[in-house]
Backbone as a ProteinNet text record, in pm:
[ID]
protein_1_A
[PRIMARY]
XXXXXXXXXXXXXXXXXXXXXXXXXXXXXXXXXXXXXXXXXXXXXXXXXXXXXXXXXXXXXXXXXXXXXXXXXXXXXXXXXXXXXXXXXXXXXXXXXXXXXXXXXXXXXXXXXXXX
[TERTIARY]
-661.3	-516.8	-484.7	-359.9	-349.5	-235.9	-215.9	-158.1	-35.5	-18.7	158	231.3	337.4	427.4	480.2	502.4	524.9	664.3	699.6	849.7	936.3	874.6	970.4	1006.2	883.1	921.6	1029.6	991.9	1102.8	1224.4	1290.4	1390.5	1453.6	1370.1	1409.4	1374.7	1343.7	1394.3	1497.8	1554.1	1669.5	1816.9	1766.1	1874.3	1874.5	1770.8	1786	1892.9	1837	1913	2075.7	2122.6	2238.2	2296	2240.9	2319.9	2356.5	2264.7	2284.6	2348.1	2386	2479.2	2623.5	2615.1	2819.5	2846.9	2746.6	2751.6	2820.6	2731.3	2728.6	2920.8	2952.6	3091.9	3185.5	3150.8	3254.5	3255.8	3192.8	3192.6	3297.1	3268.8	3296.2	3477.5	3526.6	3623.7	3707.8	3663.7	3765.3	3782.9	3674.2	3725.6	3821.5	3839.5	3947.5	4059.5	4054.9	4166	4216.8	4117.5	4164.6	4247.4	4200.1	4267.1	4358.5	4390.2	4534.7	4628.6	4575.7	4667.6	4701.5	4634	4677.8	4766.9	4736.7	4806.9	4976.9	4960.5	5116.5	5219.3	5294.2	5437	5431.7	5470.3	5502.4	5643.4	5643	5761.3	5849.1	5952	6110.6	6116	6216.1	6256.5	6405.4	6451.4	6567.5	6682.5	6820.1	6904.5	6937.3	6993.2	7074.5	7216.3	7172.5	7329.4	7441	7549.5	7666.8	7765.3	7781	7880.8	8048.3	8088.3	8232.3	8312.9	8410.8	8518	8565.6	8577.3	8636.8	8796.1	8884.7	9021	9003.1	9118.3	9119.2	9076.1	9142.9	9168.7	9051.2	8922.6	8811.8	8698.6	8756.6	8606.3	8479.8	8396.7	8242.5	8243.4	8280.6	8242.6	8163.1	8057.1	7967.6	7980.5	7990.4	8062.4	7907.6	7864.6	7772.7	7758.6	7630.8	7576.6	7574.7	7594.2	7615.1	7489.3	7450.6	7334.5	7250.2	7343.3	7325.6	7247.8	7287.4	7239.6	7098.8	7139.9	6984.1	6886.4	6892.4	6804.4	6778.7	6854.7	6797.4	6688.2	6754	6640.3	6511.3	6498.2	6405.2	6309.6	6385	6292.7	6223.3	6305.2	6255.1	6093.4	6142.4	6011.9	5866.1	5925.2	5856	5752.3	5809.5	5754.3	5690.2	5680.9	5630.2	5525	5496.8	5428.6	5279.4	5364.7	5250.7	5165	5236.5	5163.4	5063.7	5086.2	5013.6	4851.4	4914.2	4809.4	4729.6	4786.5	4693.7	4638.2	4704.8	4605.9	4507.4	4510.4	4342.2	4326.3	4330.3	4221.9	4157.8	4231	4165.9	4097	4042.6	4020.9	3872.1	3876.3	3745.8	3707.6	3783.3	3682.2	3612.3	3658.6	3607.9	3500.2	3501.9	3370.4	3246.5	3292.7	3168.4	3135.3	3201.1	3153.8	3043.1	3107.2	3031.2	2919.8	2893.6	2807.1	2672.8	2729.2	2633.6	2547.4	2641.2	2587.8	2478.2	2506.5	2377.2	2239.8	2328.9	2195	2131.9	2176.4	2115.7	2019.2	2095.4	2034.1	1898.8	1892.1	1777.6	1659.7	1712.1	1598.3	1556.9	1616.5	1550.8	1436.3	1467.1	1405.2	1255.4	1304.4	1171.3	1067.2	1156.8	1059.1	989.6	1035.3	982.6	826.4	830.9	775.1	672.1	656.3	605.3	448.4	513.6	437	357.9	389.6	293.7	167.9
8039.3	8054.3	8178.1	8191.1	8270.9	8350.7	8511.4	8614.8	8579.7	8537.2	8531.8	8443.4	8465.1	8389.8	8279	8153.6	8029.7	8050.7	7933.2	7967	7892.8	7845.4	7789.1	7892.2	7998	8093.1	8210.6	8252.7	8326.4	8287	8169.4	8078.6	8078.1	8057.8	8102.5	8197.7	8285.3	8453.4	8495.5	8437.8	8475.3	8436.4	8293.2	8237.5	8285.2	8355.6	8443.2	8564.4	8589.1	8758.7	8686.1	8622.7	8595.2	8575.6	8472.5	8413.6	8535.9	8672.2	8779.5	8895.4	8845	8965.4	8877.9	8722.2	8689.6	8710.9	8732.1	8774	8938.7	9021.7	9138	9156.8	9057	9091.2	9047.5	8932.6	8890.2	8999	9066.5	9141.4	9252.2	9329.1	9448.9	9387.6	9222.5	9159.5	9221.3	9165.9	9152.9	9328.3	9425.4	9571.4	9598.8	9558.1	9613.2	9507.6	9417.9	9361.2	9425.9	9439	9525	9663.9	9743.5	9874.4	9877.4	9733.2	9731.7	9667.5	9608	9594.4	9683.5	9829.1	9918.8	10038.6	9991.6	10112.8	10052.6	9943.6	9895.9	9955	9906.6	9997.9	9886.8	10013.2	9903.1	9808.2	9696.1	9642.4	9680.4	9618.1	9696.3	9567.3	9636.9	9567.3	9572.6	9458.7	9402.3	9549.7	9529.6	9652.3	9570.1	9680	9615.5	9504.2	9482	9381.2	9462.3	9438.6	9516.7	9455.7	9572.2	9467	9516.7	9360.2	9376.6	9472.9	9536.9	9638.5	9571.3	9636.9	9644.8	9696.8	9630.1	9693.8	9792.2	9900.3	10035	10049.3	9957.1	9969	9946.7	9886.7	9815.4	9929.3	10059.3	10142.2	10094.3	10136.1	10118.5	9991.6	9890.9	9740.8	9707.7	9632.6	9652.1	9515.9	9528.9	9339.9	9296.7	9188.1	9125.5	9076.3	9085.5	9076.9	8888.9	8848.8	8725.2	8691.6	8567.5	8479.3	8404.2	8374.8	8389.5	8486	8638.5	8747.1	8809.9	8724	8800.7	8661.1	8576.2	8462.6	8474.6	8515.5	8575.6	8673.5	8783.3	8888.8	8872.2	8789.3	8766.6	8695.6	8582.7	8508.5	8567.4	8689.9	8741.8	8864.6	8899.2	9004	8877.3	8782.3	8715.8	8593.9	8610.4	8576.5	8723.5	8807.2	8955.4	8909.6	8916	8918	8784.7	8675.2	8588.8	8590.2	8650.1	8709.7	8769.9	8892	8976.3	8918.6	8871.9	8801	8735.1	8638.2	8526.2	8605.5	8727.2	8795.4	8850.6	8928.7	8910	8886.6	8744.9	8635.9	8600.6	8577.3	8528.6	8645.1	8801.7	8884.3	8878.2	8847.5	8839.7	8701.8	8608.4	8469.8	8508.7	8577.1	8605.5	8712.1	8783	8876.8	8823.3	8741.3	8649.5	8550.6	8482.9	8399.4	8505.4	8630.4	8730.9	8749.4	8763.2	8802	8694.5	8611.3	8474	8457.8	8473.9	8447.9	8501.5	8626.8	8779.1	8762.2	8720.5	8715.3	8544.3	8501.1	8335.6	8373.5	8499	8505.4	8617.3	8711.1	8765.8	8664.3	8563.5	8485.4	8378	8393.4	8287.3	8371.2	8510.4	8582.2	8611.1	8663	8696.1	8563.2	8423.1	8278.5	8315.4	8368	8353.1	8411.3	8534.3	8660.6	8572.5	8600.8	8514.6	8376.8	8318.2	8175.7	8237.1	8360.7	8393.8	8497.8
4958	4969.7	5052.5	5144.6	5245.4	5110	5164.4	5074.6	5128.4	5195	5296.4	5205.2	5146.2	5060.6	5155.8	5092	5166.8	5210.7	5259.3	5321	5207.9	5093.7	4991.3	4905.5	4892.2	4777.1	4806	4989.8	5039.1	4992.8	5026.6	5063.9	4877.5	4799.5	4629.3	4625	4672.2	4614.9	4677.4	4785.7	4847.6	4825.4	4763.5	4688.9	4535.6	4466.1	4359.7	4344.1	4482.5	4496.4	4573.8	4606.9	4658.7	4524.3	4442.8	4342.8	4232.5	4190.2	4133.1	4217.4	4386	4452	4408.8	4388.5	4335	4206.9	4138.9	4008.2	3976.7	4041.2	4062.4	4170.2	4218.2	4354.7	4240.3	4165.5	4057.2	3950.3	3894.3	3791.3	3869.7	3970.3	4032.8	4062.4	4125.6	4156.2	4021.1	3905.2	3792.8	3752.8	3773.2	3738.1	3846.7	3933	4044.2	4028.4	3980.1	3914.7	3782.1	3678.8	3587.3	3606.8	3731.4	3749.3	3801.5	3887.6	3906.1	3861.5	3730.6	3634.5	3523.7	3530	3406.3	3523	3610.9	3666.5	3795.5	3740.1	3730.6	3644.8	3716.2	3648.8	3486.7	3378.8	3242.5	3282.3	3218	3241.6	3210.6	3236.9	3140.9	3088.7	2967.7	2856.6	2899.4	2866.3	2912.2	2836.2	2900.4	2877.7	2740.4	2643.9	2516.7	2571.1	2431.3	2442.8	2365	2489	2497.5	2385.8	2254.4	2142.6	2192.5	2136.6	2178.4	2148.5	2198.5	2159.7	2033.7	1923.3	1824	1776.9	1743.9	1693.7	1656	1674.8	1587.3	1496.7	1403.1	1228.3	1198.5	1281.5	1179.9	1227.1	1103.7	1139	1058.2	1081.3	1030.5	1030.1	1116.7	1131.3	1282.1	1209	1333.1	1389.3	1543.6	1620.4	1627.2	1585.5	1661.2	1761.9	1781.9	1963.1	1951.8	2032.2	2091.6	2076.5	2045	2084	2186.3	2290.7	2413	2514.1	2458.7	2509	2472.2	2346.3	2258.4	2276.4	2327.2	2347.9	2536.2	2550.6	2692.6	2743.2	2641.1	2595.5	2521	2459.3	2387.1	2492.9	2558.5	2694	2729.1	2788.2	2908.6	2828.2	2734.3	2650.1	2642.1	2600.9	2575.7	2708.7	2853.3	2942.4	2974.6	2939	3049.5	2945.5	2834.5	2737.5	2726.6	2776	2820.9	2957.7	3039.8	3148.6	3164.6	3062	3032.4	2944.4	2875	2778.7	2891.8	2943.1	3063.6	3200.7	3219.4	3306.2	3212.1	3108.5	3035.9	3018.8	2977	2988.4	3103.9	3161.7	3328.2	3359.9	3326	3319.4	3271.9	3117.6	3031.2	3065.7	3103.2	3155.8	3281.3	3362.6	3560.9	3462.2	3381.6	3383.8	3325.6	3223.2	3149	3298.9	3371	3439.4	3582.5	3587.3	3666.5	3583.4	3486.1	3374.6	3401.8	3390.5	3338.7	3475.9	3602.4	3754.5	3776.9	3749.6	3786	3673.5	3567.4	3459.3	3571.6	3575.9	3623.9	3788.7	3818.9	3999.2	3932.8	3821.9	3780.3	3745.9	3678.3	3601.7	3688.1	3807.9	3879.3	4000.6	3999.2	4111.8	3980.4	3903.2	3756.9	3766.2	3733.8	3769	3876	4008.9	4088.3	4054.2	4072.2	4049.2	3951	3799.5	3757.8	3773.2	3900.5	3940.2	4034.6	4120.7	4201.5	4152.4
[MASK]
++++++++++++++++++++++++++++++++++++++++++++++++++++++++++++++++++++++++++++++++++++++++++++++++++++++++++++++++++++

């Protein structure tokens, strides 16, 4: 047997090390996604709801806020809020799937290694 590695084993160690450099670009992808999602502005929270002017005579009576206004407000807390949630997720799914790549492009370069 000649010492010169065949041109099949090159050709899988190269596709080893590619498949553990998207592993390695996806992992590094989602921390630079992560940092520019903590270093976004916090959202705002919607302004209060404005209670109606009240008659003179009716001190210490408090007007209630409309329902309309407060179901608006609530929407809107409540869409910033799922956003948020579904960008980390899509966050911790892109790093496990970076995770899994690099571990898969190691164990195929180690096989290699291994058989020879």
């Amino acid at each position: 047997m000649s010492d010169r590695p065949q041109p099949v084993d090159v050709a899988a160690r190269v596709l080893g090390l590619l498949v553990f450099l998207l592993g390695v670009g996806l992992i590094v992808w989602v921390f630079r996604q992560a940092e520019l999602l903590y270093l976004a502005p916090p959202l705002k929270l919607p302004e209060p709801v404005a209670a109606p002017v009240l008659p003179k005579g009716s001190a210490g009576a408090v007007a209630p806020a409309t329902g309309e206004a407060i179901g608006k407000a609530a929407a809107a807390v409540g869409a910033d809020l799922a956003t948020t949630v579904s960008r980390l997720l899509s966050l911790l799914l892109m790093a496990l799937a970076g995770g899994l790549t690099a571990s898969l492009g190691l164990r195929l370069v180690s096989a290699l290694r291994r058989n020879l």
